[in-house]
C-alpha positions as semicolon CSV with decimal commas, in nm:
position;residue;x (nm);y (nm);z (nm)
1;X;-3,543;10,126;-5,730
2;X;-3,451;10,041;-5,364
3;X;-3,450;9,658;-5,276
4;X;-3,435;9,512;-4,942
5;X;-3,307;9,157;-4,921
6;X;-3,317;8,946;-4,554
7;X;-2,999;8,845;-4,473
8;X;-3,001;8,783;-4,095
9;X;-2,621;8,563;-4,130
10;X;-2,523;8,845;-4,354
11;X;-2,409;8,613;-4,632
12;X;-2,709;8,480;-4,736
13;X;-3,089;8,541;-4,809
14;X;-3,279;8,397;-4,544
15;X;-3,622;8,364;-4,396
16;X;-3,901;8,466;-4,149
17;X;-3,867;8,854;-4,301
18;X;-4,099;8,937;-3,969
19;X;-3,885;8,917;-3,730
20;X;-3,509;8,932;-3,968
21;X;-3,290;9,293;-3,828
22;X;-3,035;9,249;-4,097
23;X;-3,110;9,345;-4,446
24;X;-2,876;9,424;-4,748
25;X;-3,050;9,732;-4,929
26;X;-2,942;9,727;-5,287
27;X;-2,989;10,039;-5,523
28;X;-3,056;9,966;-5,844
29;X;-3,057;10,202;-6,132
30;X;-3,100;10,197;-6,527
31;X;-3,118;9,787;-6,428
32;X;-2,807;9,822;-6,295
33;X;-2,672;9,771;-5,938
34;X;-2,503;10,152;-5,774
35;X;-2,486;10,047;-5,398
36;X;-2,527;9,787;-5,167
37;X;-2,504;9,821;-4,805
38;X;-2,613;9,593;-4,462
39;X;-2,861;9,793;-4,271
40;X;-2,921;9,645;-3,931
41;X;-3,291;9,731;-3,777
42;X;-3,298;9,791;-3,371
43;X;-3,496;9,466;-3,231
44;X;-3,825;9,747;-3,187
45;X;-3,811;9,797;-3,586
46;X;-3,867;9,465;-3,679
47;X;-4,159;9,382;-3,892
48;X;-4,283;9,203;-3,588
49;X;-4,214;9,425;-3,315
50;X;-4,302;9,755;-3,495
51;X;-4,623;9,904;-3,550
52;X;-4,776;9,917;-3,917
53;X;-4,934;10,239;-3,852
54;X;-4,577;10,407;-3,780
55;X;-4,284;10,536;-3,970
56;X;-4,072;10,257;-4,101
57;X;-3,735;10,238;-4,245
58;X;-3,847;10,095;-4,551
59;X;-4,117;10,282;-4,598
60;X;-3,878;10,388;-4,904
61;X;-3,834;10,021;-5,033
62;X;-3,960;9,911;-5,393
63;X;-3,940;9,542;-5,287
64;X;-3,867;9,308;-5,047
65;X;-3,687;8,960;-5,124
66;X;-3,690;8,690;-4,867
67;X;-3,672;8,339;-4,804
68;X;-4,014;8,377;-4,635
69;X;-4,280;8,609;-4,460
70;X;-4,623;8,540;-4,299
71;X;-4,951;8,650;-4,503
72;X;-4,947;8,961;-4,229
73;X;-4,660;9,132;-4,358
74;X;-4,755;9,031;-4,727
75;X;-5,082;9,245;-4,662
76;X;-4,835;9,523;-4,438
77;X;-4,632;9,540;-4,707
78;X;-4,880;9,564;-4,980
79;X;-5,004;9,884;-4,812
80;X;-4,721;10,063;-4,834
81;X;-4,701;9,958;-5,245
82;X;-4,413;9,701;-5,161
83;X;-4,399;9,397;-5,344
84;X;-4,313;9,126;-5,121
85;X;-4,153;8,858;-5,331
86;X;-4,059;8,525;-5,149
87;X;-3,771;8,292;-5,378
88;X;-3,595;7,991;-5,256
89;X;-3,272;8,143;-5,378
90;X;-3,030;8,193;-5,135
91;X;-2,756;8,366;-5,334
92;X;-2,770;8,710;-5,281
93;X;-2,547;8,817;-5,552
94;X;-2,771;8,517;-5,786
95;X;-3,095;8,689;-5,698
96;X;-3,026;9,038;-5,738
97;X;-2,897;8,922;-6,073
98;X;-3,197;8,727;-6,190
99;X;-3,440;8,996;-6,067
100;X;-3,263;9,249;-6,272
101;X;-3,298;9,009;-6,546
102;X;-3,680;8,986;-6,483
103;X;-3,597;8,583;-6,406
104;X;-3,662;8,614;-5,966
105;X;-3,998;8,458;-5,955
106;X;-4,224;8,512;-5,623
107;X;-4,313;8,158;-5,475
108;X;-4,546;8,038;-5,224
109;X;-4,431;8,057;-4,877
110;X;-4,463;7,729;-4,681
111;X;-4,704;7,819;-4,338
112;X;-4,515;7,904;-4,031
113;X;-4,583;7,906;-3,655
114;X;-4,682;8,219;-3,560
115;X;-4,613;8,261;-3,196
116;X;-4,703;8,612;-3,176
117;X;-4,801;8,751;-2,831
């Protein structure tokens, strides 16, 4: 299982997934963690910037955890049989942890601005 965690300071798991570049990708295996790595997306393969109708980079992802993400992406996401899940954890090393242990739950994402042009 591939998971893709927002983590635009790199240290932490943060929100508005649409427009987030950096992302720690986490392999996961036999419930066990075998890699983690920072993948940083060019500005034009950002949720927000890219098209849904193209090639993605995480077209390979399993799940995405974030601190938030706009209904859009929920649905963009959902297309391509990725489960968006949305925690108020910030830990990264406390989330992976408690989704291997079936204990991450997905919870509602406050409404954002969406200044999309």
């Amino acid at each position: 299982m591939k998971v893709a965690i927002t983590s635009q300071n790199r240290k932490t798991i943060t929100s508005h997934a649409g427009k987030c570049r950096k992302f720690w990708i986490v392999e996961i295996e036999n419930n066990e963690v075998i890699n983690k790595e920072l993948l940083e997306l060019a500005i034009e393969q950002s949720f927000h910037s890219s098209s849904p109708f193209e090639p993605h980079p995480f077209d390979t992802i399993n799940i995405l955890v974030t601190g938030g993400m706009g209904n859009g992406l929920v649905q963009r996401l959902s297309a391509k049989g990725i489960q968006g899940l949305v925690t108020s954890e910030t830990d990264l090393d406390k989330a992976i942890s408690a989704l291997l242990a079936g204990t991450l739950k997905h919870e509602a994402d406050k409404p954002h601005d969406q200044h999309h042009v």
